[in-house]
C-alpha positions as a printed Julia matrix, in Angstrom:
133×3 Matrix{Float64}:
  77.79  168.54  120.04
  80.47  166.57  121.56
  78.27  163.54  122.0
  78.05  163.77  118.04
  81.37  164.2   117.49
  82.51  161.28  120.03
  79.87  159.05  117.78
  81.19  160.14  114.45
  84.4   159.69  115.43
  84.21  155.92  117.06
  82.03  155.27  113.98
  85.4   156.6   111.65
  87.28  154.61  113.71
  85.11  151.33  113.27
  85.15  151.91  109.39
  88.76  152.52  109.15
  89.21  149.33  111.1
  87.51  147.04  108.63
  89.02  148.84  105.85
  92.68  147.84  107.21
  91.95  144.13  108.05
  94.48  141.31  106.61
  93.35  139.48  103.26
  91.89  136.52  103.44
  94.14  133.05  103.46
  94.74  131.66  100.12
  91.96  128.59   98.81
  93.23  125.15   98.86
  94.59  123.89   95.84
  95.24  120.52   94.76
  94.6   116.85   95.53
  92.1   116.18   99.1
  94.08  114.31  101.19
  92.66  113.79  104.62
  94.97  113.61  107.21
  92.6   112.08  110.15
  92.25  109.0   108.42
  93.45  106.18  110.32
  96.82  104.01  109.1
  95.82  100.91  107.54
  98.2    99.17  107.08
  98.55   96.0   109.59
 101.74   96.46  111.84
 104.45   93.08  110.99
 103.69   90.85  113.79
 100.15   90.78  112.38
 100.46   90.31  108.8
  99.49   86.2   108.47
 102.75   84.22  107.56
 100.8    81.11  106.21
  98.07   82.36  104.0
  95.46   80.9   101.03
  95.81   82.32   97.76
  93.55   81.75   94.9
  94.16   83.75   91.72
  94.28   83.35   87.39
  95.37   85.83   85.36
  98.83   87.7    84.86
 101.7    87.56   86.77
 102.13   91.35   88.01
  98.49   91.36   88.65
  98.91   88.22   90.94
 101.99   90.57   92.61
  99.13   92.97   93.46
  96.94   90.72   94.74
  99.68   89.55   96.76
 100.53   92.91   98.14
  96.69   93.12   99.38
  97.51   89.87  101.43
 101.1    90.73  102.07
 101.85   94.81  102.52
 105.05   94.59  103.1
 105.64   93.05   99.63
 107.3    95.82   97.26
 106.7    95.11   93.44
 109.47   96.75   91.33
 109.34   97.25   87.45
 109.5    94.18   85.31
 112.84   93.6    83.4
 113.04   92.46   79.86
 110.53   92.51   76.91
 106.93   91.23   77.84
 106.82   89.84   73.84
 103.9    87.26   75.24
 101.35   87.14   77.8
 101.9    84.52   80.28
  98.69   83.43   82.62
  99.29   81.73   86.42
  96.67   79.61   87.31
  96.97   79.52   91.38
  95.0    77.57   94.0
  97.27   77.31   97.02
  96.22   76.27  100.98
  98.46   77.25  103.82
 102.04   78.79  101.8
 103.98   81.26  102.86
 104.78   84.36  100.52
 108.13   82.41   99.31
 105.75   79.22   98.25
 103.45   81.33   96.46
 106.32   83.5    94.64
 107.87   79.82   93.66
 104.53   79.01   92.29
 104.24   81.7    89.9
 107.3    81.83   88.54
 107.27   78.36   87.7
 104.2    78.49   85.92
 106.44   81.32   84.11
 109.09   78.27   82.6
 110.54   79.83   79.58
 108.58   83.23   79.67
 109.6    84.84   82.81
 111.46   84.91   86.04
 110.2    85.72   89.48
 113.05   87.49   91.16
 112.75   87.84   95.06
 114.41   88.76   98.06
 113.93   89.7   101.39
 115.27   92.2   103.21
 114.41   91.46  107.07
 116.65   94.37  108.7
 113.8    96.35  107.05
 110.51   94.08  107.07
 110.62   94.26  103.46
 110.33   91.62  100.63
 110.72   92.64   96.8
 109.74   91.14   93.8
 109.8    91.84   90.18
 109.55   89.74   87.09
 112.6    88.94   84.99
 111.17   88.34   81.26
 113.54   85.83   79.22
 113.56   85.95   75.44
């Protein structure tokens, strides 16, 4: 009788333990972002000063291409009305980032302005287009 009662009473003991566990943690919610992903973005001394760059179409999207070529290139919002599309026609060999900004903003005479400066206490350069009227 004792043996019964030491089994029903382990067996309580066992229920009451499952009954009492914590909740589960709450699901994920949101955007997947993996975290184990590796940084790819090439460190300064690696980015290529002297580069080719080949591109026709509009001036912010050759800022984006740029920024593929050159990360540390920071495109900040246009200024102005864009009242007409202007295109760039580009086929440079061996400029630097400077050269190519000069390039496109003077295919821009009389529509737009590149404006750019560099910040180098930072490893920055930004750029944004000035449209005239």
């Amino acid at each position: 009788m004792t043996k019964l009662a030491l089994i029903f009473m382990g067996s309580a003991l066992a229920l009451t333990g499952c009954a009492g566990s914590p909740k589960p943690p709450p699901a994920v919610v949101g955007e997947y972002r993996p975290i184990n992903q590796p940084y790819f973005k090439p460190p300064s001394p690696l980015t290529p000063k002297i580069f080719d760059f080949k591109f026709r179409g509009g001036a912010e999207d050759a800022f984006r291409e740029l920024q593929e070529i050159q990360p540390q290139l920071t495109i900040l919002p246009s200024s102005g009305k864009n009242e007409r599309r202007k295109l760039v026609s580009l086929d440079l060999r061996q400029v630097s980032l400077e050269a190519a900004l000069y390039e496109i903003g003077k295919q821009g005479k009389g529509v737009f302005e590149v404006i750019y400066k560099n910040d180098p206490a930072a490893s920055k350069d930004y750029v944004f287009i000035k449209y005239l009227k």
